[in-house]
C-alpha positions in Angstrom: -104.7 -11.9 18.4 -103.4 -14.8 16.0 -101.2 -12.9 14.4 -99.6 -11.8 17.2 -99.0 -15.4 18.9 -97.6 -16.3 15.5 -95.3 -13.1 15.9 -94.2 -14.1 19.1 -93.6 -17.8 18.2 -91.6 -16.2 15.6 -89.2 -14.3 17.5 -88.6 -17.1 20.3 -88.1 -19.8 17.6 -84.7 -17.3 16.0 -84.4 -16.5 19.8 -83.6 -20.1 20.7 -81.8 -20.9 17.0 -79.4 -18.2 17.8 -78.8 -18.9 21.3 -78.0 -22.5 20.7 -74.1 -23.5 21.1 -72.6 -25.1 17.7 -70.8 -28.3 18.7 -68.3 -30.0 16.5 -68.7 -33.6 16.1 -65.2 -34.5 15.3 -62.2 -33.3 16.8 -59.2 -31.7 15.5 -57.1 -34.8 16.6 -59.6 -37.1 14.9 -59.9 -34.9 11.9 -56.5 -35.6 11.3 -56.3 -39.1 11.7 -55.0 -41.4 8.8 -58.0 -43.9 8.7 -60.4 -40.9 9.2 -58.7 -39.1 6.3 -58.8 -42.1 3.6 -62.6 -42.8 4.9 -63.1 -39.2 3.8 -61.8 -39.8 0.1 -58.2 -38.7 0.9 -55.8 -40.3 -0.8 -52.9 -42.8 1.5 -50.3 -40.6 0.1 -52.5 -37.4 1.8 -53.4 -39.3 4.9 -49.5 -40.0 5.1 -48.1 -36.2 4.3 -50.8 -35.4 7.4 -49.3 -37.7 9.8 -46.1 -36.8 9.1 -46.5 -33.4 9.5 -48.3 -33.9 12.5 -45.2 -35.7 14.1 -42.6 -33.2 13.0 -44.7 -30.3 14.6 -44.4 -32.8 17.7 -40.8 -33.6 17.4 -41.9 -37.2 17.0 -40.2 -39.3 15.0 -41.2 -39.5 11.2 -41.8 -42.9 10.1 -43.8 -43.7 6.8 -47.5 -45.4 7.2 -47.7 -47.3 3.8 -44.9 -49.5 2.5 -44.5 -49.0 -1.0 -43.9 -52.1 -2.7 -42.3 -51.9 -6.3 -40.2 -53.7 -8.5 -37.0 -53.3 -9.1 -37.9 -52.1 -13.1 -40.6 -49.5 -11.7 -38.1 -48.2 -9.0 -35.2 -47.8 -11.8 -37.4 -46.2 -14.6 -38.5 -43.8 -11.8 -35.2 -42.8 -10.5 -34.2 -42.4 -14.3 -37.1 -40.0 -14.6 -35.6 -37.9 -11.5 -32.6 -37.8 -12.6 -33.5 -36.7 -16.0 -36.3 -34.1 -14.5 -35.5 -33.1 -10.7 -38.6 -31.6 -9.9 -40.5 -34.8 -9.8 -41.4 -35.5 -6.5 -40.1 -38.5 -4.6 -40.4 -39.9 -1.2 -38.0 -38.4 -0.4 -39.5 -34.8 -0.3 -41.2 -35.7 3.0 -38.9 -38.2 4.5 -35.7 -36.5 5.3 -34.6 -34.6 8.1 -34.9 -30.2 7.2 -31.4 -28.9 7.0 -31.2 -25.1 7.6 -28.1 -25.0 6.2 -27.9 -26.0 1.8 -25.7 -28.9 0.9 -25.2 -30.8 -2.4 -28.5 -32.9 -2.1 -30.0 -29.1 -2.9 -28.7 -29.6 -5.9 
């Protein structure tokens, strides 16, 4: 008769593990939240490519969350570098209003 109690303790403990409901903690709004990205080892530069995709899916309007301070040496020897190699990625890959139509900044 043990054996069988066990048996049946068995079965209702998976019953009830099964049955429960899995609820998430964290919303998808929250998930995506700049503070709550960084916290999670993001990067600001990830947390700010989130938000602003967030806002042009929403129509609102983009507006950077970090202020990049630089000198004017560090901002010169960087837009030297994309001039010389255009693939490097600058701020303004995610700042600027998406054209349908090409122009010559596709250049």
């Amino acid at each position: 008769m043990g054996i069988m109690k066990r048996n049946l303790l068995i079965i209702l403990a998976l019953f009830v593990a099964i049955s429960m409901r899995a609820e998430a903690s964290v919303t998808p709004e929250q998930s995506t939240d700049p503070e709550y990205l960084i916290n999670g080892g993001y990067s600001e530069a990830a947390a700010e490519e989130v938000s602003i995709m967030k806002n042009r899916i929403s129509g609102k309007p983009i507006e950077p969350l970090y202020d990049k301070k630089h000198g004017k040496f560090y901002r010169f020897c960087r837009n030297l570098y994309g001039y010389l190699d255009p693939s490097v990625d600058t701020d303004e890959r995610i700042h600027h209003d998406i054209q349908m139509s090409p122009s010559w900044r596709d250049l």
